[in-house]
C-alpha positions in Angstrom: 119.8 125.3 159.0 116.8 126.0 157.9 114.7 124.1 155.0 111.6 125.2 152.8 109.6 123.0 150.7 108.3 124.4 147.0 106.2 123.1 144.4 106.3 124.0 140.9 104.1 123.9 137.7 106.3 124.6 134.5 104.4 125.5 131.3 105.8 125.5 128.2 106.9 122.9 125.5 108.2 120.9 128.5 107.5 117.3 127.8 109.6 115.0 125.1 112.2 117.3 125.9 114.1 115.7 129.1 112.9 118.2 131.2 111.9 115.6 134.3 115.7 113.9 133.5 117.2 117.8 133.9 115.3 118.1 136.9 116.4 115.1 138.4 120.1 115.2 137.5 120.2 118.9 139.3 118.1 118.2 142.2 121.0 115.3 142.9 123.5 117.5 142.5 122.1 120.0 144.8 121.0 117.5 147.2 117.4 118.6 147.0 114.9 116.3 147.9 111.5 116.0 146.2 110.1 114.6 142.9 109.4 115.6 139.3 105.9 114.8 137.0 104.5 115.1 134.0 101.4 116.5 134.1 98.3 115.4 131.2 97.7 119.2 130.6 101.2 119.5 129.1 103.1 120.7 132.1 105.6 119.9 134.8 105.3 119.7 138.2 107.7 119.7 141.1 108.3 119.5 144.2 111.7 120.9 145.6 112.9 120.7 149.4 116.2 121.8 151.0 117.9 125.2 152.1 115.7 128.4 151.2 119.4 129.3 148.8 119.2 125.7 146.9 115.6 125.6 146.5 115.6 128.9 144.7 118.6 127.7 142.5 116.1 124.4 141.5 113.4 126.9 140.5 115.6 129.0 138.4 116.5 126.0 136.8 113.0 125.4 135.9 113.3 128.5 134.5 115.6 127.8 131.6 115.0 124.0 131.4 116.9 121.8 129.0 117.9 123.3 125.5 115.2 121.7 123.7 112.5 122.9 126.1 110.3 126.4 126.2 109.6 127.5 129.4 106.6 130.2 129.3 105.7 130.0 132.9 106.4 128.9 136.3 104.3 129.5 139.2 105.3 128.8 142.6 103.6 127.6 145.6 104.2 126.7 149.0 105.0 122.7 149.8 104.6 120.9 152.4 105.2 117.3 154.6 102.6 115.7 152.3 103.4 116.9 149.2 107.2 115.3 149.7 105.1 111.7 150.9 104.4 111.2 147.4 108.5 110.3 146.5 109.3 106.8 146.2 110.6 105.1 149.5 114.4 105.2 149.8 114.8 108.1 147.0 116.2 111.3 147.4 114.3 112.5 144.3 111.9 110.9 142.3 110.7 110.9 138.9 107.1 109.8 139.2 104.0 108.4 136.6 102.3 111.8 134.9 99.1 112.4 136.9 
């Protein structure tokens, strides 16, 4: 089986809105590994790691976002090892400080 690792900046009225919680809650579901931020420009940022067929289900997620959110954009870019170092110890997904 093989896994892919993804990072993801969501633009858009994205924070206030439960959009890291809506992340969370369906990265756990999926079993996805990785962590969710808010960033100080105003976005969210992610990164997703798991099966190439759930990772693209957390990105289309992103997509629509929680029902008070606006999602104008989400790029894509390649993750890797160190990018998943940065989740807390012992968590399958993290929800970390905004950086």
């Amino acid at each position: 089986m093989s896994v892919i690792a993804r990072r993801v900046v969501v633009r858009g009225r994205v924070q206030g809105v439960g959009f890291r919680a809506y992340v969370e809650d369906a990265a756990l579901l999926h079993g996805v590994h990785g962590w969710a931020r808010n960033r100080r420009d105003g976005a969210v940022e992610a990164v997703f790691a798991g099966t190439p067929d759930v990772v693209a289900a957390m990105i289309e997620a992103c997509r629509h976002g929680p029902g008070a959110s606006r999602v104008d954009a989400v790029d894509e870019f390649p993750a890797g090892p160190d990018d998943l170092k940065q989740r807390r110890p012992g968590e399958l997904f993290s929800v970390l400080p905004t950086a």
